[in-house]
C-alpha positions as CSV (number, residue, x, y, z in Angstrom):
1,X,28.7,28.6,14.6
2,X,30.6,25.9,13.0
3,X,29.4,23.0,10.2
4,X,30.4,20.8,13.4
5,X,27.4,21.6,15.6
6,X,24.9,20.6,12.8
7,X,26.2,17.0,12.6
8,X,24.2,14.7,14.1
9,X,26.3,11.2,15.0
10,X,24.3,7.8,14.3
11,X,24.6,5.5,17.5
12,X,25.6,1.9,16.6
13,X,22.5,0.6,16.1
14,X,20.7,2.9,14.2
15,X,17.8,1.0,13.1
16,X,16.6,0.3,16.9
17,X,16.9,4.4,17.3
18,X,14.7,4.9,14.8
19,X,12.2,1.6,16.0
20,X,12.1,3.2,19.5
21,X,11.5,6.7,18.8
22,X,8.1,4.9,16.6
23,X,7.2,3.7,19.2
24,X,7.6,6.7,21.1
25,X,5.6,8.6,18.6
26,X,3.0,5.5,18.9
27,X,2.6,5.8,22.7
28,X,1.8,9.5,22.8
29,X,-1.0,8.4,20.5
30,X,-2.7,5.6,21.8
31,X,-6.1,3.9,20.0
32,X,-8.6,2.6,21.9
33,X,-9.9,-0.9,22.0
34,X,-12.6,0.0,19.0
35,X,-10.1,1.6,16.8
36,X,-7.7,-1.6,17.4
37,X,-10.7,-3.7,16.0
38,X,-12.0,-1.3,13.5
39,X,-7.8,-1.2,12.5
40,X,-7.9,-4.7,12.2
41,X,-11.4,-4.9,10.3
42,X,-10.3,-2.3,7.8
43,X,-7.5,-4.6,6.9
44,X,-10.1,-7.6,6.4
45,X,-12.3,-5.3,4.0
46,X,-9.8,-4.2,2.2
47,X,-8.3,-8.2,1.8
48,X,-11.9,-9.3,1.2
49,X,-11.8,-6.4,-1.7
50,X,-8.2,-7.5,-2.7
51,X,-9.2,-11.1,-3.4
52,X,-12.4,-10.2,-4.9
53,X,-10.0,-7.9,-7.6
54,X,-7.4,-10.2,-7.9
55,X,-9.4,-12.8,-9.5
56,X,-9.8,-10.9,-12.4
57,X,-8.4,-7.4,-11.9
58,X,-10.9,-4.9,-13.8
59,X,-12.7,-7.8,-15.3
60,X,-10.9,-8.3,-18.3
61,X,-12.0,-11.2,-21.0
62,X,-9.7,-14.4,-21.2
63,X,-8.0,-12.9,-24.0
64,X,-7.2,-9.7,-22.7
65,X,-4.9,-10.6,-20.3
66,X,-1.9,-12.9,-19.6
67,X,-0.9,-14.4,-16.3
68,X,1.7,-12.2,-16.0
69,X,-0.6,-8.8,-16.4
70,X,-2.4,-10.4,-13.9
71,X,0.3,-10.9,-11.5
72,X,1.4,-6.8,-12.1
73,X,-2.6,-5.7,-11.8
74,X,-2.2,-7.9,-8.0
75,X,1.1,-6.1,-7.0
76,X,0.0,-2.6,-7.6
77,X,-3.4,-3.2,-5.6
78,X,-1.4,-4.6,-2.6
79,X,1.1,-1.5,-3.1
80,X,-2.2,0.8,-3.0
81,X,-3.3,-1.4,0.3
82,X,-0.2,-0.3,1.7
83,X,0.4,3.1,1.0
84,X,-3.4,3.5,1.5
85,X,-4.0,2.7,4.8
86,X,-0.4,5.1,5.2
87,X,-2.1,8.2,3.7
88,X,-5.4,7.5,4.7
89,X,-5.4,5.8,8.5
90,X,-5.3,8.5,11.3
91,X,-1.8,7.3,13.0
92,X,0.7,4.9,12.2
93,X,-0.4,2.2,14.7
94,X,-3.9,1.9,13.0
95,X,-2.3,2.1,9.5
96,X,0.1,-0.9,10.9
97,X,-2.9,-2.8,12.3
98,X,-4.8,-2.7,9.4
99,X,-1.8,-3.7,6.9
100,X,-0.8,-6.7,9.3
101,X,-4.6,-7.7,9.3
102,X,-4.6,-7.4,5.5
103,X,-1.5,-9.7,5.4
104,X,-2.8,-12.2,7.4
105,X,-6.2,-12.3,5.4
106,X,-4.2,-13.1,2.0
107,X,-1.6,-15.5,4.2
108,X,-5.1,-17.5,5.2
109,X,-6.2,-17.3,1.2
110,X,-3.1,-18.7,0.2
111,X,-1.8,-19.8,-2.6
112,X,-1.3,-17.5,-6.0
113,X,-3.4,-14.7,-4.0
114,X,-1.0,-14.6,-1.4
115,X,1.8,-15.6,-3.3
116,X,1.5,-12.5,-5.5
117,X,1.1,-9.6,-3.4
118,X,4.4,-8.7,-2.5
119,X,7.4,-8.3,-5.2
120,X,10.4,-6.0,-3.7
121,X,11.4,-4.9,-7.0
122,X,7.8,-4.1,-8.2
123,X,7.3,-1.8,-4.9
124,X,10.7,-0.4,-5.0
125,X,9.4,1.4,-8.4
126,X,6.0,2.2,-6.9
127,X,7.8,4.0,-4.4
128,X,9.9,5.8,-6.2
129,X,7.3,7.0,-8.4
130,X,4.6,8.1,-5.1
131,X,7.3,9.6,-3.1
132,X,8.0,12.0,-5.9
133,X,5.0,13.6,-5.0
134,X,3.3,15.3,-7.6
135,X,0.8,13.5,-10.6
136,X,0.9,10.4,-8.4
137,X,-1.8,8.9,-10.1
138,X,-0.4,9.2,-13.5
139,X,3.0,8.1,-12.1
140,X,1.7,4.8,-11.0
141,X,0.1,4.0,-14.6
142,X,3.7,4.8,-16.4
143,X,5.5,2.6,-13.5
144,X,2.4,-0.3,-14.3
145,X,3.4,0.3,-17.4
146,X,6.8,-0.3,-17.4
147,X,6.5,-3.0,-15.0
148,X,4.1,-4.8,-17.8
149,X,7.0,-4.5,-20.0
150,X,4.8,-1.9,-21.8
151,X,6.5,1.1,-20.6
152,X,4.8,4.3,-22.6
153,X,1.6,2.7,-24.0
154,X,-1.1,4.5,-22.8
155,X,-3.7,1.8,-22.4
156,X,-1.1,0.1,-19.9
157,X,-1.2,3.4,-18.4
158,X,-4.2,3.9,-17.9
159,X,-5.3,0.6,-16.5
160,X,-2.6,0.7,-14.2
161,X,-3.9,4.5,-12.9
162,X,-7.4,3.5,-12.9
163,X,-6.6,0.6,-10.9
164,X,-4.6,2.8,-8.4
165,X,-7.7,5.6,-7.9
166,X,-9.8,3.0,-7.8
167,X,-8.3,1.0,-4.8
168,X,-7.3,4.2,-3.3
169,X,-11.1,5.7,-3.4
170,X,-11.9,1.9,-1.8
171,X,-9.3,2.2,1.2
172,X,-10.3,6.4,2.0
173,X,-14.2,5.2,2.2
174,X,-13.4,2.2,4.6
175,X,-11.1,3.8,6.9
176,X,-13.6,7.2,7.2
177,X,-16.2,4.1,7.6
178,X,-14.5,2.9,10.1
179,X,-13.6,6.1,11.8
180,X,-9.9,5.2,11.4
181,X,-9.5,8.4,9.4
182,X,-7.0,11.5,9.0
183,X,-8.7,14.4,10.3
């Protein structure tokens, strides 16, 4: 057997390969009509939740935090929205459903809620440090961390993991509320 029969060749648009086989993989697992609106209303509890948080993330004192702290404490609970309704939702079109309805509840809210909860750079980092796999939790306070500009103090660390568990815990209840969860 030659190295040649293991290579795989990428057709010349391989993006919409990848987009049609998940939808493939979507249509052998259809949701029914209530788990399309329990999808949805997970996504509005857990934007509801969001918005609730991000007014004052852990309910720090005035003089605890700067607006800046509180823009990092907004983009790791909308990182933990996302990945959450990942690990937690039952198949990928529920865990879509519910982050599009999520989206559209802080679109709605608008202005420095909405405005706040998506940073490319922030959640490039948050990836890297959950799709290492292992001490997640702890990973996520050292990325807050260093996001904060506080990289190895463990207060920032810890904040930044409590805040992770916390919304994590919040997403896992709602969706096995909802019936949306992972078996």
């Amino acid at each position: 057997m030659g190295l040649d029969e293991d290579i795989k060749i990428v057709g010349d648009k391989p993006s919409l390969d990848v987009r049609h086989n998940k939808i493939k993989e979507n249509l052998a697992d259809p949701i029914t009509a209530e788990e399309f609106e329990n999808a949805k209303k997970l996504g509005e509890v857990i934007a509801n939740k969001y918005i609730l948080e991000a007014a004052n993330p852990l309910g720090l004192d005035e003089g605890e935090y700067s607006p800046e702290l509180i823009r990092q404490m907004r983009l790791l609970l909308s990182f933990t929205a996302t990945v959450g309704f990942e690990r937690f939702c039952k198949n990928d079109t529920v865990a879509g459903l519910a982050q599009k309805s999520f989206i559209d509840i802080l679109f709605k809210e608008g202005g420095e809620i909405y405005n706040s909860s998506s940073d490319t750079g922030a959640f490039s980092f948050y990836y890297l440090a959950f799709r290492r796999g292992t001490d997640v939790e702890r990973r996520m306070g050292q990325t807050f961390a260093m996001l904060c500009s506080s990289d190895g103090d463990p207060i920032f660390q810890e904040r930044g993991e409590a805040l992770y568990c916390w919304f994590s815990a919040e997403i896992r209840k709602a969706a096995s509320e909802l019936k949306l969860a992972r078996l």
